[in-house]
SETORMAR-734193 format. One record per residue (C-alpha): x, z, y; residue in three letters. Coordinates in steps of 0.5 Angstrom, whole numbers, plus 500, padded with zeros to 3 digits. Layout:
BEGIN
XZYALA ...
END
This chain:
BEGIN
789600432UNK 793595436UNK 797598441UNK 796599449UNK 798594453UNK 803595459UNK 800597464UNK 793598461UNK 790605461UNK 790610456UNK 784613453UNK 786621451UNK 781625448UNK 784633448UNK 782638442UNK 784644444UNK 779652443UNK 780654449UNK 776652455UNK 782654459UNK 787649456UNK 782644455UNK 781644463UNK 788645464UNK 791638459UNK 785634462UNK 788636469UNK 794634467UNK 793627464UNK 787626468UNK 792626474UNK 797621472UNK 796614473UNK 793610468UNK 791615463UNK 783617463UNK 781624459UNK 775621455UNK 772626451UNK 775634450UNK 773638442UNK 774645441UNK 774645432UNK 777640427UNK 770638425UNK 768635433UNK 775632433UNK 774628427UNK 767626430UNK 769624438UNK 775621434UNK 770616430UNK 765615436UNK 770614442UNK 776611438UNK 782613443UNK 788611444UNK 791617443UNK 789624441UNK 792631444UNK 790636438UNK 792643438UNK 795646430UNK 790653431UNK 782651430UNK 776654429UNK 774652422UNK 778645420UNK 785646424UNK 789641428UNK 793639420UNK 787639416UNK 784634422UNK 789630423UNK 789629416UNK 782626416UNK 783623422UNK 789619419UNK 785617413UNK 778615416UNK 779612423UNK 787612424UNK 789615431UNK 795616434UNK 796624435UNK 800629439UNK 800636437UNK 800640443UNK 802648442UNK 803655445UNK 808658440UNK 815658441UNK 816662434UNK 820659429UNK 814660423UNK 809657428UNK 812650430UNK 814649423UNK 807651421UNK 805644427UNK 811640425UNK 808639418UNK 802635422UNK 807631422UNK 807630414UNK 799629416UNK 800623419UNK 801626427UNK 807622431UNK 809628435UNK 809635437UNK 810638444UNK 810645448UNK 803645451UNK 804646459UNK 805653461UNK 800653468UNK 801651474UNK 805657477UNK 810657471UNK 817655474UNK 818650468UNK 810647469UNK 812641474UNK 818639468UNK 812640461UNK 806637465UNK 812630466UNK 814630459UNK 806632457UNK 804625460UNK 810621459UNK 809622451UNK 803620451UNK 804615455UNK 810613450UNK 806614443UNK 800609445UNK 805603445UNK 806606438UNK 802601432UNK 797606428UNK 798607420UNK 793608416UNK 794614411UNK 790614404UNK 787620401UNK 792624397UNK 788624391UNK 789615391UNK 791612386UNK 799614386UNK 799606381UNK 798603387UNK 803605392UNK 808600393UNK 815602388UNK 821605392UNK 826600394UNK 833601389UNK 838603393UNK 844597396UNK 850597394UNK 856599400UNK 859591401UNK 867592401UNK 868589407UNK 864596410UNK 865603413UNK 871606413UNK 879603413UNK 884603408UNK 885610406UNK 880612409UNK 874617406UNK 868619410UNK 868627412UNK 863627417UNK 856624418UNK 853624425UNK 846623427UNK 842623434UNK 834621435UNK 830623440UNK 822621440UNK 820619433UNK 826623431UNK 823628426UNK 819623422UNK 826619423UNK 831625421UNK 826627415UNK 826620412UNK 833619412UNK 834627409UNK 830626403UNK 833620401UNK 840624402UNK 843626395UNK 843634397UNK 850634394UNK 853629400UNK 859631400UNK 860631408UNK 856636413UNK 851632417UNK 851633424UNK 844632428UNK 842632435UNK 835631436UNK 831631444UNK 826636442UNK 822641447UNK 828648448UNK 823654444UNK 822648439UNK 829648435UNK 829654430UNK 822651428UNK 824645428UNK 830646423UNK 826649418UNK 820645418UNK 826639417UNK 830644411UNK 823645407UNK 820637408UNK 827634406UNK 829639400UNK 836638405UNK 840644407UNK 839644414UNK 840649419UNK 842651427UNK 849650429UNK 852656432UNK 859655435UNK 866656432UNK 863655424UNK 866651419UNK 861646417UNK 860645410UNK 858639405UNK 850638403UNK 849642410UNK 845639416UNK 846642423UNK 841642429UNK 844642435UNK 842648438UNK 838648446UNK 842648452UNK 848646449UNK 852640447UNK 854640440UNK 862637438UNK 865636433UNK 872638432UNK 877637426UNK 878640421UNK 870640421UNK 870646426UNK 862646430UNK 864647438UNK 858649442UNK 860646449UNK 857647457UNK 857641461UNK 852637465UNK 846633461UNK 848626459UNK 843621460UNK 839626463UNK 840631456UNK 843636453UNK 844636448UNK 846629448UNK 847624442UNK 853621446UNK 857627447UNK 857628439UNK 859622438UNK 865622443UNK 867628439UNK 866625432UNK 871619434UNK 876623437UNK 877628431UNK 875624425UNK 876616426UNK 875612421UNK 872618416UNK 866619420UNK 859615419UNK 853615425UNK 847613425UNK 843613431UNK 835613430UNK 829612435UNK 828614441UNK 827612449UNK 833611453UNK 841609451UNK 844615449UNK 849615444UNK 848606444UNK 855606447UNK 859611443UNK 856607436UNK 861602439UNK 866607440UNK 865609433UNK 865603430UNK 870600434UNK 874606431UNK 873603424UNK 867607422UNK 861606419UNK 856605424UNK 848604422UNK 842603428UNK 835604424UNK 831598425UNK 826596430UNK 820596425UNK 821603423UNK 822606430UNK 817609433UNK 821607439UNK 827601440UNK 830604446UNK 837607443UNK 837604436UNK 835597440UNK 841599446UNK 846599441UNK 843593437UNK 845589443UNK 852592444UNK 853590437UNK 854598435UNK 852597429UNK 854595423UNK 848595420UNK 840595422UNK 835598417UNK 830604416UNK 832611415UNK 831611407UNK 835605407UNK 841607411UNK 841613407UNK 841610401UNK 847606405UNK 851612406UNK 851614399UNK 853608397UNK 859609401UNK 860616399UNK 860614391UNK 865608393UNK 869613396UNK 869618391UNK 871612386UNK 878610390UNK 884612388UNK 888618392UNK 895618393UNK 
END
């Protein structure tokens, strides 16, 4: 399925069980321009069904249905008639939004809180983000996704990993002790790919601010943790980091860095419109650690983070930026391509192998 054309409308069907929050995303996004609700299903099995017989462009799908649930659906939908799917949910228990991020191994582009009715004070600011992401995830290329009991033999071989150039990563004497991370829409998918691809004995900690609904973090993090077979947990302020470990910047707070690998959750205005902000962990990995640090700036709307991978790299460190063919959405990677931030451009899978490479080549180096 080809992408929205600029400025064209944008075809939703909404699946949801309750009439009430049927009615309620359907006023949302029948409110905005350029999106038209075409249908509306309540079970899993009518939303394969709507999805084949109206081919939209985009499907807003809750995780808890009648029968066949949102995963299962998704699932279907992805290997019979490939649509671009948004999970939308209620839940802000951690169990619960794990349980909707495994959508995203599904074939599922995002998960979003759904709007919580007109007198919540956060409903003007869920409702924006509700139509924006759509928006956003119809300019999105489909995938097809084969069934899962398809021949495993003619699935393409995985790319052998590249050895780190000399002339890359770290000064002389120099050895990466940090690894940064920021991603926003299309981040999980991201983050989760990069992760796997890690050695789960890396030996730095990885920090990661990811743009994500605020009740979604916990969650989020142990979705990220169970489908990566990476450690990963949420950062708390004041705990020494350690190697083999992810942490997820918290909701609310900016996430720092501090040498000698001390987590520092900081208040602070929102950068680039957020908080956490990609480029205020960057700043903090630059100032403590230098040339020891890596980063690595992942898909995403927006410009935060493009100007401290220059910063970084300017430092000395390695810089990577994940390629536009991978990105669910070019805007951060691409700002920082422009600023010629980024030292290399690959996929998440690639630039882990990259980091790796690094790492071993900095294990071998003899140490006065």
């Amino acid at each position: 399925m080809n992408a929205v054309a600029a400025g064209g409308t944008v075809r939703v069907l909404v699946v949801d069980d309750s009439p009430v929050a049927r009615e309620l995303l359907a006023h949302v996004l029948g409110g905005a321009s350029r999106i038209q609700v075409v249908g509306m299903a309540s079970d899993g099995e009518e939303a394969v069904r709507e999805a084949e017989r109206l081919r939209p462009d985009v499907i807003l799908m809750d995780i808890h249905l009648p029968g066949m649930d949102g995963f299962a659906a998704t699932r279907r939908i992805m290997e019979t008639c490939p649509t671009r799917i948004v999970m939308a949910t209620a839940t802000s228990d951690a169990n619960e939004v794990a349980a909707n991020f495994r959508a995203i191994d599904a074939g599922a582009l995002a998960v979003l809180a759904k709007p919580r009715g007109p007198g919540h004070p956060r409903f003007d600011v869920e409702a924006a983000e509700l139509v924006r992401t759509v928006r956003v995830m119809s300019e999105v290329p489909v995938v097809r996704r084969w069934p899962r009991h398809a021949d495993a033999s003619s699935a393409p071989a995985a790319p052998a990993a590249p050895a780190a150039p000399a002339g890359l990563g770290p000064r002389p004497g120099s050895s990466i002790r940090v690894v940064v991370a920021g991603a926003s829409t299309g981040g999980p998918i991201a983050l989760k790919e990069l992760l796997s691809a890690l050695p789960k004995d890396l030996p730095a900690p990885i920090l990661v601010v990811q743009h994500i609904s605020d009740t979604f973090v916990e969650g989020f993090a142990q979705w990220l943790g169970d489908s990566s077979g990476y450690a990963v947990r949420v950062a708390t302020d004041g705990e020494e980091t350690r190697s083999g470990v992810a942490y997820v910047a918290p909701s609310g707070s900016h996430l720092q860095v501090r040498s000698p690998g001390t987590v520092a959750l900081v208040d602070g205005p929102k950068e680039h419109g957020v908080k956490p902000s990609v480029s205020v962990l960057f700043r903090s990995a630059a100032a403590a650690f230098g040339a020891a640090a890596a980063a690595v700036l992942l898909t995403g709307m927006g410009r935060d983070g493009a100007q401290e991978l220059k910063l970084l790299r300017e430092g000395g460190s390695a810089t990577f930026a994940q390629d536009r063919e991978s990105s669910v959405v070019f805007g951060m990677p691409g700002a920082a391509v422009a600023l010629g931030a980024a030292q290399y451009v690959l996929p998440p899978q690639k630039i882990a192998m990259m980091l790796a490479g690094l790492v071993a080549r900095d294990r071998m180096k003899p140490h006065s």
